[in-house]
Backbone as a chain_set.jsonl record, in Angstrom:
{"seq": "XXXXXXXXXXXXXXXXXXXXXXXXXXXXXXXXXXXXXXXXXXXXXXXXXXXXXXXXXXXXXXXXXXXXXXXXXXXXXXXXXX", "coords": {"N": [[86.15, -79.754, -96.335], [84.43, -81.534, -93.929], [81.64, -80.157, -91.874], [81.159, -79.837, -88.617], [80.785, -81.872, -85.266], [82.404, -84.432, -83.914], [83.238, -85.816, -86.099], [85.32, -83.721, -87.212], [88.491, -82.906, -88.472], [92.026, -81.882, -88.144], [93.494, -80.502, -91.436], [95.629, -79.783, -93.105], [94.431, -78.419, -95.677], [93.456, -75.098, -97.003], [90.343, -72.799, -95.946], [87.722, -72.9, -97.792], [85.256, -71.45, -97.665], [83.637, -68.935, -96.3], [83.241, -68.733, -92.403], [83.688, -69.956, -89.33], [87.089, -71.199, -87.781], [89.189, -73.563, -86.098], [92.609, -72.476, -86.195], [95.82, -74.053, -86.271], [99.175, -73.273, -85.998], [101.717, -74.516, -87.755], [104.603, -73.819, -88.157], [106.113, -72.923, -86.668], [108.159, -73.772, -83.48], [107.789, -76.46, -81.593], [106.631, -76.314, -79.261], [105.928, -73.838, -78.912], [103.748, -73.856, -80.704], [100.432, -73.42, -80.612], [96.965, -73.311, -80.919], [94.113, -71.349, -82.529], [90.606, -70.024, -82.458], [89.564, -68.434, -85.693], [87.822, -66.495, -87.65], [86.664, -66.524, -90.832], [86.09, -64.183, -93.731], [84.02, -63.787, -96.151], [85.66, -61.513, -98.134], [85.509, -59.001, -100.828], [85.297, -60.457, -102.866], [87.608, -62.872, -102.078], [88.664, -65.153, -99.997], [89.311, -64.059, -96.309], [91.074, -63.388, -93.354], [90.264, -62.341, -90.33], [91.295, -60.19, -87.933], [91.611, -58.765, -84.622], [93.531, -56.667, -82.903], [92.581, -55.16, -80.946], [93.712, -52.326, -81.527], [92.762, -51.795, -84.034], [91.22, -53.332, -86.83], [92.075, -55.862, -88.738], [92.888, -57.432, -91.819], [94.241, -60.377, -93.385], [94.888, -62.096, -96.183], [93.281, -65.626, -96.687], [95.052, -67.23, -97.873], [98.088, -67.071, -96.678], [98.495, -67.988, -94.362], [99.44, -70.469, -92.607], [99.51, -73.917, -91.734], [97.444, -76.003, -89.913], [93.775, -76.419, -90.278], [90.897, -76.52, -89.365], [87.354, -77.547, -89.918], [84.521, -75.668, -91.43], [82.941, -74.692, -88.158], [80.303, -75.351, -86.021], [77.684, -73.806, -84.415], [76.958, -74.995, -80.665], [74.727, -76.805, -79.998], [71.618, -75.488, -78.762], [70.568, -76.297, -75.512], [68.838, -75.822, -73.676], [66.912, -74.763, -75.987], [65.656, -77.156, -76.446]], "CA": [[86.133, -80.128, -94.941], [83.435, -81.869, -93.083], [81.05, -79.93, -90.941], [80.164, -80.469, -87.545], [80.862, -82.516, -84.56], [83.031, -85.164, -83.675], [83.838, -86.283, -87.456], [86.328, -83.043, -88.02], [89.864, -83.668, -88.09], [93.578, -81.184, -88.593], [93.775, -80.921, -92.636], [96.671, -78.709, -94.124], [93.239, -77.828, -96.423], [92.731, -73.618, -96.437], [89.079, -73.139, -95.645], [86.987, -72.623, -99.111], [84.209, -71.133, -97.509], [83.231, -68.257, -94.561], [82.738, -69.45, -90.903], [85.041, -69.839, -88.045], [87.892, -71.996, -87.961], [90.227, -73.617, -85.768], [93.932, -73.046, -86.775], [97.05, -74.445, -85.592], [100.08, -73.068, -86.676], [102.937, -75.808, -87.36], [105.638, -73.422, -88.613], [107.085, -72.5, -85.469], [108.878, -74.882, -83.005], [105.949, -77.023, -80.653], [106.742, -76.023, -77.807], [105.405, -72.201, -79.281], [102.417, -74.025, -81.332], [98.759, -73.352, -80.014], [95.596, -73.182, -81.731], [93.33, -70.394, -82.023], [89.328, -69.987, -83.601], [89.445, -67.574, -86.563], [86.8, -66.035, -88.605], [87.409, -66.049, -91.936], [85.046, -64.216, -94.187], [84.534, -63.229, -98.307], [85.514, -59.919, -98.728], [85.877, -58.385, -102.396], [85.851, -62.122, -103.698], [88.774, -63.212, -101.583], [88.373, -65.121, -98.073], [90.791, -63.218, -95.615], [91.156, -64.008, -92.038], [89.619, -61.462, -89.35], [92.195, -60.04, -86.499], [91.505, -57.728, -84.501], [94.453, -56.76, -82.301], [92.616, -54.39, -79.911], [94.037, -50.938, -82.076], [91.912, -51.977, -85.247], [90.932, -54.503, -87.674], [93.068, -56.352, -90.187], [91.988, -58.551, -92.765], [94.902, -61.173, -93.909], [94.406, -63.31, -96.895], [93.808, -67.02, -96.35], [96.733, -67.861, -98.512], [98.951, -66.421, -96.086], [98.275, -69.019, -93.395], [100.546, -72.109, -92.928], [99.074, -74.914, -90.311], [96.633, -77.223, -89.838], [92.598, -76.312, -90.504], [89.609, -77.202, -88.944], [85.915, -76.119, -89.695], [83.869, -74.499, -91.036], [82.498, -74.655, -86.719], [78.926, -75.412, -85.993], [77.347, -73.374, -82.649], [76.726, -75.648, -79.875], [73.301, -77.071, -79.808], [70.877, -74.912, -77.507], [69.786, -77.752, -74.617], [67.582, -75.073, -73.297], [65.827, -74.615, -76.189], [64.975, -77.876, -76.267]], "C": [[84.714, -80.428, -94.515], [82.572, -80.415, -91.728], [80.434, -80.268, -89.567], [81.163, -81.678, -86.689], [81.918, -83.674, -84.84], [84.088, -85.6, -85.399], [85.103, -85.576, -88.363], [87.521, -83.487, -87.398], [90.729, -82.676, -88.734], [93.138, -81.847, -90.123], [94.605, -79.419, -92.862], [95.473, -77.521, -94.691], [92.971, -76.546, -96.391], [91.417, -73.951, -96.769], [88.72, -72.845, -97.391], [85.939, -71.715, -98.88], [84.422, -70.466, -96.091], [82.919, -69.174, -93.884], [84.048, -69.42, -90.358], [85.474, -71.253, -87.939], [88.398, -72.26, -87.295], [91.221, -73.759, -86.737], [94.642, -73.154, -85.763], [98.493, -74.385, -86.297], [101.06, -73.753, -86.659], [103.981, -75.269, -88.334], [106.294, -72.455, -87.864], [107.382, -74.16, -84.437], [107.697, -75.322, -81.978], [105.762, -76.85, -79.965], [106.503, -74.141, -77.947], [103.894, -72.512, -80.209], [101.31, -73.91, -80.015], [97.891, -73.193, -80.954], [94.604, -71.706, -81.404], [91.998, -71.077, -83.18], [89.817, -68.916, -84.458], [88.124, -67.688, -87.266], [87.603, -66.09, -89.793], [85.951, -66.101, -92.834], [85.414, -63.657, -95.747], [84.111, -62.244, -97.992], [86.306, -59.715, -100.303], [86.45, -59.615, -102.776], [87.088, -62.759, -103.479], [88.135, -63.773, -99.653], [89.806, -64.76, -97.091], [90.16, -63.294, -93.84], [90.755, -62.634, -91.164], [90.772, -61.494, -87.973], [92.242, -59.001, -86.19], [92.69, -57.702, -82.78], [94.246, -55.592, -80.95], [93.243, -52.895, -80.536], [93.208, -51.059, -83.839], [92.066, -53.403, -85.905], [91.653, -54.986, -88.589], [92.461, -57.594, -90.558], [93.537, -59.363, -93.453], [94.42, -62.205, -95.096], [94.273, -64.942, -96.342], [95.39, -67.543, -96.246], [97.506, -67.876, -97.651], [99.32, -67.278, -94.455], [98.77, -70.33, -93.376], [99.89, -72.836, -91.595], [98.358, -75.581, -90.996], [94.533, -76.325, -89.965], [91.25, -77.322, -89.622], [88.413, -76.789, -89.098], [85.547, -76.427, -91.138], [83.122, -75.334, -88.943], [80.816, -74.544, -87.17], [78.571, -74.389, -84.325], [76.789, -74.842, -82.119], [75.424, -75.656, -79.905], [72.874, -76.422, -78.38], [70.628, -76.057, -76.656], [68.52, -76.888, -74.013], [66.487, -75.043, -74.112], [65.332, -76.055, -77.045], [65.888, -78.715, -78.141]], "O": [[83.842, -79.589, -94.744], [83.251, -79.945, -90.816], [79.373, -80.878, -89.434], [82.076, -82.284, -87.25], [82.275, -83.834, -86.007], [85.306, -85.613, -85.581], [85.696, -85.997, -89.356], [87.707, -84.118, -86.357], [90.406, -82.421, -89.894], [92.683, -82.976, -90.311], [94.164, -78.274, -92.774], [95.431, -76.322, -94.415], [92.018, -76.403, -95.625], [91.086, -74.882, -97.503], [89.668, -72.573, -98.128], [85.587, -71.082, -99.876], [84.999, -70.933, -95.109], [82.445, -70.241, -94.275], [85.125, -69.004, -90.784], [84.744, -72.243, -87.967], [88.842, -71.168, -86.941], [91.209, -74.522, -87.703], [94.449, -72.667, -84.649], [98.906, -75.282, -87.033], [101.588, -73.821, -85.549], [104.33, -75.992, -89.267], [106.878, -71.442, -88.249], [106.927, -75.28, -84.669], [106.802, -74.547, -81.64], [104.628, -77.091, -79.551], [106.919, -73.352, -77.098], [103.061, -71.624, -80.393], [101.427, -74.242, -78.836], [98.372, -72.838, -82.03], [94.448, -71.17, -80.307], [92.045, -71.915, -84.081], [90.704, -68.297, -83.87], [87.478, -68.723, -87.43], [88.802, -65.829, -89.892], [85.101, -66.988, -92.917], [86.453, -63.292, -96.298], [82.985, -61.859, -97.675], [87.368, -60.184, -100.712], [87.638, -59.874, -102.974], [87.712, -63.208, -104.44], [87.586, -63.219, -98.7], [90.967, -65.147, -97.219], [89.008, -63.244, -93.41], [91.232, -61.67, -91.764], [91.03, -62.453, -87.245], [92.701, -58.112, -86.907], [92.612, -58.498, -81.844], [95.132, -55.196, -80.193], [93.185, -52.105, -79.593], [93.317, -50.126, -84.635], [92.819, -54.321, -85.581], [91.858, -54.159, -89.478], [91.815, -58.448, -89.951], [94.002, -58.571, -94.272], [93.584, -63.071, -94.837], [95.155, -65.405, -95.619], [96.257, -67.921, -95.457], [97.957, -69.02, -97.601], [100.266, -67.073, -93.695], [98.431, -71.191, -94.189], [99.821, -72.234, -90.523], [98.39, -75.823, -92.202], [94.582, -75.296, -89.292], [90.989, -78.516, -89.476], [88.114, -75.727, -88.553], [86.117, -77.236, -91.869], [82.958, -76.548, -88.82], [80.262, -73.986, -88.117], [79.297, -74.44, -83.332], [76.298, -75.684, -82.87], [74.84, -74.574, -79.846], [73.398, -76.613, -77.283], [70.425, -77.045, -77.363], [67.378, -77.341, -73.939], [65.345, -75.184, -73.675], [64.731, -76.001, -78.118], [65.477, -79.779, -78.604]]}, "num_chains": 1, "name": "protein.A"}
């Protein structure tokens, strides 16, 4: 996947690499699809998705993820700092 600005685009693709992701889950009906950001980082040589549900942390494998991909996410250019 492409990095950065305007040029990313929805790919099936699981990420390969840490950083934060939009997904979009397209294995429910569309009118229940939305998108969220995810983290997804390498733990114990496996990248596994970061969710924290407010009662603790869970770590999901990629694999385990059916949708659409976007990312790795860049931060927004500072304008302040010039």
């Amino acid at each position: 996947m492409t990095a950065g600005g305007a040029s990313q685009r929805w790919s099936p693709e699981k990420p390969k690499e840490a950083g934060w992701y939009w997904f979009k889950r397209t294995d429910l009906p569309a009118h229940c699809q939305r998108s969220a950001v995810l983290e997804v980082c390498s733990i114990k040589g496996g990248l596994k998705v970061h969710e924290d549900y407010g009662d603790g942390v869970l770590w999901h494998p990629v694999k385990q993820y059916n949708g659409l991909w976007c990312g790795p996410l860049e931060p927004p250019h500072d304008q302040e700092a010039g």
